[in-house]
N, C-alpha and C positions, 0 to 999 in steps of 0.2 A: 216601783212597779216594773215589772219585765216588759221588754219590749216585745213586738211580734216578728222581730226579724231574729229577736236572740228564740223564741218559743219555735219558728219556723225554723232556724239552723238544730234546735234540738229536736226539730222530730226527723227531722230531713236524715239524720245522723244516726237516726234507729229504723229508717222507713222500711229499707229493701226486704224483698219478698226472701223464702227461704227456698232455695234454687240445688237441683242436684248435678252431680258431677258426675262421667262414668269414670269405671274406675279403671288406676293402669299401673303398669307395673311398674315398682320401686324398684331401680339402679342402685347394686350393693354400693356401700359406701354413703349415702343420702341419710340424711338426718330423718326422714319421713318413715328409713325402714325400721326405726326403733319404733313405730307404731302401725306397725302391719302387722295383723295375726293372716300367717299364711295359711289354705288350707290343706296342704300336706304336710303337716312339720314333718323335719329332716330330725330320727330320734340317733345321739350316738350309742357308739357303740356300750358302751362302759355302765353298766346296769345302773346303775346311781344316779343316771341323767335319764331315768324313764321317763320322767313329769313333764308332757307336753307344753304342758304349761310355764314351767322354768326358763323354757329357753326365752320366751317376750319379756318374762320380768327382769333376767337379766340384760337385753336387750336396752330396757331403757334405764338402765343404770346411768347412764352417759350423761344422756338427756335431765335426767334429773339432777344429777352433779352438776352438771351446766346453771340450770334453774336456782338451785339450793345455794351455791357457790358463786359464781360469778356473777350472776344476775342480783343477789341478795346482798355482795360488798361495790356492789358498782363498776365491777373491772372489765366492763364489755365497753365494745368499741360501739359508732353508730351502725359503720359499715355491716358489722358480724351480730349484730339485730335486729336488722332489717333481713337478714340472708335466711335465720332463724327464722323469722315470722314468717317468710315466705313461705319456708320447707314446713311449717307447721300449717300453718292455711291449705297445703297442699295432702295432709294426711288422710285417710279412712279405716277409721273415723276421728273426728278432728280431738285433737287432746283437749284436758278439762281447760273451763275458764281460768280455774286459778295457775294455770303453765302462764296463760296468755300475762296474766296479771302480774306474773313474776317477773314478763318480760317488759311490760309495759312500765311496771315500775321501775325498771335498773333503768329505762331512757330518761326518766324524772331523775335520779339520780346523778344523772350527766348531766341532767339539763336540757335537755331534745325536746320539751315539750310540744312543739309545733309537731313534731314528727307521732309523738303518741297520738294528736288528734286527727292527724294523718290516718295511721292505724287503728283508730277506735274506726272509721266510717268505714274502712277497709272489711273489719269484720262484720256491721252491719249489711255490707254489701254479698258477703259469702252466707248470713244467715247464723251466723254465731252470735247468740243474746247475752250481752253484756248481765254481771251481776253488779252487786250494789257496791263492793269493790271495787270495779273497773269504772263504775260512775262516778266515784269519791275521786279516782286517778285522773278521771277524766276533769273534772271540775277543778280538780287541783290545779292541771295543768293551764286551765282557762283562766283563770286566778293569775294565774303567775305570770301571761300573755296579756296583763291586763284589760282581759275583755271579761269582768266579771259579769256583765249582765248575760253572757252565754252560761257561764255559769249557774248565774240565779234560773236558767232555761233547766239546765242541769238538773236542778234542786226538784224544778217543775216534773220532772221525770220519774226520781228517787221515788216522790210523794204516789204520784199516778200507776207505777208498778206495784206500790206495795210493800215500800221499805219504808226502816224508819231511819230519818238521819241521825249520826252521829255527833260526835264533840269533836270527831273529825274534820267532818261535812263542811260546820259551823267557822270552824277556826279557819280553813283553807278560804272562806268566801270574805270571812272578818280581813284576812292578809289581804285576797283583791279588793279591796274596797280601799283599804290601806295604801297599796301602791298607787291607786288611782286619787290618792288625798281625800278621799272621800270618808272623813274621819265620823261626822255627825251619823253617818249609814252605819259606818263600822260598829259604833257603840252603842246604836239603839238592838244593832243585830246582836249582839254580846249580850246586851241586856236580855235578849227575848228568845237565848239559849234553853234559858232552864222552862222556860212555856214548852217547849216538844220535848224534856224530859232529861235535858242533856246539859251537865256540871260542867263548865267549863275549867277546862284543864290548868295545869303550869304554862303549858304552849297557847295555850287562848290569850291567858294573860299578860305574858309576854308580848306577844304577835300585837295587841293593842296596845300596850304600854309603848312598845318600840316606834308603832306606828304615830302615835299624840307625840312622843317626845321629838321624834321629827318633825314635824309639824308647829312644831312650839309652843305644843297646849300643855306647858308642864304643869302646871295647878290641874288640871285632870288626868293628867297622870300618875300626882303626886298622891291624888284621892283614889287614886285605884291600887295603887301600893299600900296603902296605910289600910285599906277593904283588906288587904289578903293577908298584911301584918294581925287585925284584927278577929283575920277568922279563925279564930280558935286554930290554930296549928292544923286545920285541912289542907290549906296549900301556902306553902310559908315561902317568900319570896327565894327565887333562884341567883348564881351570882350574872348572869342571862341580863334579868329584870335588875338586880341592883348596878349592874353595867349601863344599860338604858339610863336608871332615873340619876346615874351619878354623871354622865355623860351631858343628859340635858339640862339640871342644876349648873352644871360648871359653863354650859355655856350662856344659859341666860343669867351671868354672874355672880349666880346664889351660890358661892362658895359654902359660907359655914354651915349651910343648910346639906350642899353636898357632903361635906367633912363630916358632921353627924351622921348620916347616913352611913360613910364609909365606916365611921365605929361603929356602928350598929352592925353593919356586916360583919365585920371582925369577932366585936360582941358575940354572936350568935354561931361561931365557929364556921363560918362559911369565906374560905379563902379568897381573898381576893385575884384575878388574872389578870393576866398583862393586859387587857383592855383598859380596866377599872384604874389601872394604876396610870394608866396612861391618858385616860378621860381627867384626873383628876389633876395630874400633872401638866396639863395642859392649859386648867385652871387658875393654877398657880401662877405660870409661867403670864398667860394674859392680864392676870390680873398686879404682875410685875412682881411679883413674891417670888424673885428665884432663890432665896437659899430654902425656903422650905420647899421648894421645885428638889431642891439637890436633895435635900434630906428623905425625901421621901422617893427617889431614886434609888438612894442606899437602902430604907428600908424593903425596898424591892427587892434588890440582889440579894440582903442578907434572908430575907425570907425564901430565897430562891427560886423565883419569880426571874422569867429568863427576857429581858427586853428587848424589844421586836424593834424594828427598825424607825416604824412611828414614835416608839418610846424615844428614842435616839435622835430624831428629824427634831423634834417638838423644845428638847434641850438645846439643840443647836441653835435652834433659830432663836431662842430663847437669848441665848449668849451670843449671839452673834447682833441681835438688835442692840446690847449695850456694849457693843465694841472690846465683847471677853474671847478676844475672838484664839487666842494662845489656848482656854480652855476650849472653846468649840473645835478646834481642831486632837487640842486633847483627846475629846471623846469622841469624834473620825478616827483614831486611832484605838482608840478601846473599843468599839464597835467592831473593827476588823479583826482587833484579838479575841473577839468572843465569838467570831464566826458568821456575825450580822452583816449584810450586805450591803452595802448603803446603795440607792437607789436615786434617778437625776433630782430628785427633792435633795438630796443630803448637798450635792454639791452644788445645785443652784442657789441654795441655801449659804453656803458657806463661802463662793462667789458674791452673793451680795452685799453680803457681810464686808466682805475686803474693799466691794465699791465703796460702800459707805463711808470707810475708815479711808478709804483715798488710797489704800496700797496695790494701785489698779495694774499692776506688774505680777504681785500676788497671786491676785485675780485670774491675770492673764495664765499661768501656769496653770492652775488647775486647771483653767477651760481649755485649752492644748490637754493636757491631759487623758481628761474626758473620751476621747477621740481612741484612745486606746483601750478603753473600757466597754465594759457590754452597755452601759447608762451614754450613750452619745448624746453631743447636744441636743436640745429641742430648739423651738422659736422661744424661752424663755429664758433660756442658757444664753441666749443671741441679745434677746432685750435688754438682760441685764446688764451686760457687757456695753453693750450701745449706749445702755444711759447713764453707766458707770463713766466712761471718755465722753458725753455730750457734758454731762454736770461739771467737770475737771476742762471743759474748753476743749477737747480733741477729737473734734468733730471728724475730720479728715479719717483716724483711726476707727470711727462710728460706721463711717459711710464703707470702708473697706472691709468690717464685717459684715455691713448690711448685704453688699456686691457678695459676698461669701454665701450667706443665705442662699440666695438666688441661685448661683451656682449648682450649690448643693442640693438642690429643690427643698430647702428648708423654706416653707410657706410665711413672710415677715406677717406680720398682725396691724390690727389697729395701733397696737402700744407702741409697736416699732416705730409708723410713720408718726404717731404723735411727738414719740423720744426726739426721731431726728427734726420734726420741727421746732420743737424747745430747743435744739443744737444750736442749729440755724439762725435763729433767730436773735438768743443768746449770746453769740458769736458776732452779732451783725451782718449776718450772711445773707440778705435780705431775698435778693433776687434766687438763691440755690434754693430756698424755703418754699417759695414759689413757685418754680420748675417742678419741685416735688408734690405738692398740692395739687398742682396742673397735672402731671401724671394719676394720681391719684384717681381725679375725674374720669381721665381717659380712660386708667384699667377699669372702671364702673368697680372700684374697691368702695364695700360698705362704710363710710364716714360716720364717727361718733358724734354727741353734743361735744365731747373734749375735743376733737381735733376742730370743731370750728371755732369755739372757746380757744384754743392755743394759739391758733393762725390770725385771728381777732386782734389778742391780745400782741401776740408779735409784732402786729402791722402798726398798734399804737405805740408800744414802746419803742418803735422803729419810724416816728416820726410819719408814719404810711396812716395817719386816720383819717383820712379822704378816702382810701381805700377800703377800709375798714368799715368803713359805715356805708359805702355800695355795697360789700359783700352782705351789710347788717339788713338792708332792706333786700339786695334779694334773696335773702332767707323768710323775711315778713312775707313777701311775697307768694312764698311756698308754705305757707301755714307752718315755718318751724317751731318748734317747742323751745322757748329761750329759757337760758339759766339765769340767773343775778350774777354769776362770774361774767358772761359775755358784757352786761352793761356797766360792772364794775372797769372791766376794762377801756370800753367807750367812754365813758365820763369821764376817767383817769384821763384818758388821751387827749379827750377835749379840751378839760381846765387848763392841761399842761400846752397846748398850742392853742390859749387863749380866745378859743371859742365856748364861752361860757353861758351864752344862751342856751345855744346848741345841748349842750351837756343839762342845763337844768330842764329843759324840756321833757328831754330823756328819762330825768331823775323823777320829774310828776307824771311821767306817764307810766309807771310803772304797774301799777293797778291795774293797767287796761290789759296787760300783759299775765295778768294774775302771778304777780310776784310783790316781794316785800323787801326795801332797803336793809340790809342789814348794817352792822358795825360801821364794816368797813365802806359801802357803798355812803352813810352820812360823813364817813371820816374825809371821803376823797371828796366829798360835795363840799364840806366846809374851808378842805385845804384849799380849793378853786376859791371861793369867795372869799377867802384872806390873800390866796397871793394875788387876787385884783382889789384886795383894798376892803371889801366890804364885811368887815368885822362885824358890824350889828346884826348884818341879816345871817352870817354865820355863826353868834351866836343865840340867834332866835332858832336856829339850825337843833343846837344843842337842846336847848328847852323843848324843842318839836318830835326831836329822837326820846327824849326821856317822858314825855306822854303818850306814845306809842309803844311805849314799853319795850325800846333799845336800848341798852345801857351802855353809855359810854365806854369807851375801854382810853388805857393809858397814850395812846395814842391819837385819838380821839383830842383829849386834851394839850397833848403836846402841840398839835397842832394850834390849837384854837391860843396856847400862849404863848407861841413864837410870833405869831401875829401881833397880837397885844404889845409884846416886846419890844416889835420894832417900831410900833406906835405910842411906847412908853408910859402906856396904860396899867402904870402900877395894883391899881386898886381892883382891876378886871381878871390880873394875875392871880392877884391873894386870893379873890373870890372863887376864882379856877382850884387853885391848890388846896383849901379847904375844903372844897366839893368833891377832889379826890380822897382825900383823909376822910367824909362822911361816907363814903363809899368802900372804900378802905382798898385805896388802889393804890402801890408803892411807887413812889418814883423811881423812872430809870434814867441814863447816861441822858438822854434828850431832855427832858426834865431839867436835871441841872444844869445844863447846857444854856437852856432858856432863863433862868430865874439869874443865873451868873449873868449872860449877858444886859441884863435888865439892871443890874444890882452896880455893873459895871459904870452905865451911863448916866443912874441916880449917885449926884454929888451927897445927898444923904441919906446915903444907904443904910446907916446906922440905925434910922427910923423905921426904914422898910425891913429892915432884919424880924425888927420885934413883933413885926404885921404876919411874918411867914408863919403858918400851923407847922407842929411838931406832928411828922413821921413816925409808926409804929419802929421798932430798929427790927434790919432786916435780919436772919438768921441765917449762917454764909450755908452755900449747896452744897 
């Protein structure tokens, strides 16, 4: 339903009365005097130019070149359409609606929309009545400003004058509803096109398609493509629409559902574009299938399909997660030979990559680099670098970027002060960690759930969990919203400085917190009640996670039979080790570590050998 403040901007926006002006005279040179019929025309000399009439029509040759021409490829400025509309508002008598409409639409073409509804009131105000053109331009524009409920005011109007809407009208209001998420609106309105008489187009279809697939309704999406696949060849999807559904298949992981689709495209002689190919390579690449990321790379260029910089970014990063990074740099170099730009994604990209791989020297060139290129650092360029030297220990070199930052009025982030507190911390740098968190406070910098999760956590593996748990309550205090990382860390800290009330308190109160133990929170509960000794009630531990529907993981176990071990509790081991084999969990180096030590201080280990369950064999990586 329309509102009455969007019904009230739409009358308000046609209200003004129609007012006259006197009239005055046009300054040669003015764009107004291509629409003054003088009353003396000046006839020349030269018989041929008898037709008083001739001379205003060539007059507005100009003006109409202007309209037909520039206004119709978009190549008007804002400034020199607004000077236009002036000189036109100022004529007598005023030119037809559709000059205005021509003008109005090249501002939509730029993009100026705020400024055409500028101009729509403008003319109401002078007494110049919009037609059902300049209403469709006008709603378009409202659409696109995301204030579709002006819009639907719009529509209110169209109806009230005496038009009838279009496939236009319909799609421009389908799109506001769309950028507004208002998808359930969009598609009962799509639906309820052909009730006022009106098919909805290739562009309707799309404009929804594009808008669910954002939104992540791809199952009605997919049922709107397969409508148009099935309508008899009236409108047979575009490669627009097959760019949409193969874009949002590949992200909600339905690769061969996308893949099919792409043959169908092909199938159907409809070439694929650098988007398509780059949606689906993107696919690939997420879904860790880079050679057939490459191959269909190549089938790109060989079809001469020219790849954009996205296309290039997405391989990068692709090969730069599994440390191919000789090849990611490869194609930083075939990208410049082909004319493609690479953009700060290419090298923050190819920057993190080298953190990763530890060749933080690498690293460092490029981002120097940087500095001479139109792509200058950002604060990401900055972060990655920070946490590239905190992970590698070089905090010092962290902080002297961070200082860099600053300087430079590059704005640091959340991730930055997280980075340098994992530095810090990391480092043993306890007290620096701190100073920086205390700053933090002071500049009233928005803090994340991570940075107080990092600082938490620091403070425990930092021997600081006295500290740790004042900061923990005054955050209860403040109604924070806690994670199971924050408590995971607490407990840890606690078992391990032998406050194990403490910690199991924490560990049952967890419920009240609306949270749920996971893995690793029984892993670290059970590791505390073995290293004080309490084996039974750690593993009643285990029995307790496994009817809650936790499942042990290998570590889980190792824990609970290094305990055993040193308590020389053979039979508690075997039971452990076969409960991994029913589970089908592989032993790792801790694992053997424990069953060897066990084996070591049984005199007849001979017997307990034949106790141990056989191991699936592992397959090397």
């Amino acid at each position: 339903m329309v509102s009455k403040t969007a019904l009230r901007f739409a009358s308000a926006a046609n209200g003004a009365a129609l007012s006259s002006s006197s009239s005055k005279s046009t300054p040669k040179g003015k764009l107004s005097s291509l629409f003054t019929h003088p009353k003396n025309p000046i006839f020349s000399n030269n018989p041929k130019s008898s037709n008083p009439n001739k001379e205003t029509v060539e007059s507005q040759d100009p003006l109409n070149k202007f309209l037909k021409t520039s206004c119709k490829s978009g190549t008007i400025t804002l400034n020199e359409a607004l000077n236009f509309f002036d000189e036109m508002t100022q004529m007598k008598p005023f030119p037809p609606m559709s000059s205005f409409n021509l003008l109005l639409g090249a501002l939509v073409k730029i993009k100026q929309h705020n400024h055409v509804v500028v101009l729509y009131k403008k003319l109401g105000s002078i007494g110049i009545s919009p037609d059902f053109i300049t209403l469709n331009i006008l709603l378009n524009c409202l659409c696109h400003m995301s204030r579709v409920s002006f819009g639907f005011a719009v529509l209110g109007r169209v109806f009230r004058w005496g038009y009838r809407p279009n496939t236009v009208t319909f799609t421009s209001l389908v799109k506001g509803l769309c950028m507004e998420n208002k998808i359930c609106e969009a598609t009962r309105l799509f639906r309820k096109m052909v009730v006022f008489g009106c098919q909805p187009s290739i562009v309707s279809y799309g404009t929804l398609i594009n808008g669910l697939c954002r939104m992540g309704n791809t199952s009605v999406a997919l049922r709107l493509y397969e409508e148009m696949v099935r309508g008899n060849g009236v409108l047979e999807p575009n490669v627009v629409i097959y760019g949409s559904i193969i874009d949002c298949l590949c992200k909600e992981g339905m690769l061969e559902k996308a893949r099919e689709i792409f043959l169908e495209m092909k199938g159907k002689g409809i070439h694929p574009d650098v988007v398509v190919y780059s949606s689906l390579l993107h696919g690939f690449c997420c879904m860790g299938d880079l050679e057939e990321a490459k191959g269909l790379f190549v089938e790109m260029v060989d079809q001469g399909v020219q790849p954009n910089v996205v296309t290039f970014n997405v391989l990068i990063d692709a090969l730069c997660k599994v440390e191919k990074l000789e090849e990611a740099n490869g194609l930083l170099d075939l990208m410049i030979q082909r004319g493609v730009d690479p953009d700060i994604f290419t090298y923050n990209t190819l920057m993190d990559g080298y953190c990763l791989a530890g060749k933080l020297n690498v690293a460092r060139d490029l981002f120097v680099s940087m500095q001479s290129k139109e792509n200058r650092q950002n604060a990401i360029s900055y972060n990655i670098m920070i946490n590239g030297y905190c992970k590698n220990w070089k905090v010092d070199e962290a902080m002297s970027l961070y200082m860099e930052m600053i300087c430079k009025r590059i704005r640091p982030t959340v991730i930055t002060y997280n980075t340098l507190l994992t530095g810090f911390f990391q480092a043993g740098r306890v007290e620096e960690a701190r100073e920086l968190f205390g700053k933090l406070q002071v500049d009233n910098i928005t803090l994340n759930s991570c940075t107080y999760n990092t600082f938490v956590d620091g403070l425990c593996k930092n021997g600081c969990v006295s500290e740790a748990l004042e900061l923990f309550h005054k955050l209860e205090n403040c109604k924070f919203k806690f994670s199971i990382e924050m408590f995971n860390s607490l407990i840890d800290g606690l078992c391990k400085t032998g406050k194990l009330q403490t910690a199991w308190e924490l560990f049952y109160g967890l419920p009240n917190k609306g949270l749920e133990p996971t893995v690793v929170t029984f892993s670290i509960m059970i590791h505390g009640l073995c290293k004080e000794g309490q084996l039974e009630k750690a593993n009643d531990l285990l029995i307790e996670m496994e009817e809650k529907g936790c499942s042990p993981n290998v570590v889980t176990f190792n824990t609970l039979m290094h305990g055993f071990s040193q308590n020389n509790e053979t039979q508690k081991m075997v039971e452990l080790l076969q409960k991994m084999v029913e589970k089908k969990l592989s032993p790792d180096a801790s694992t053997i570590s424990a069953v060897v030590d066990l084996l070591s201080k049984d005199e007849a280990y001979h017997e307990t050998l034949k106790l141990l369950p056989t191991f699936p064999v592992q397959e090397p990586k």
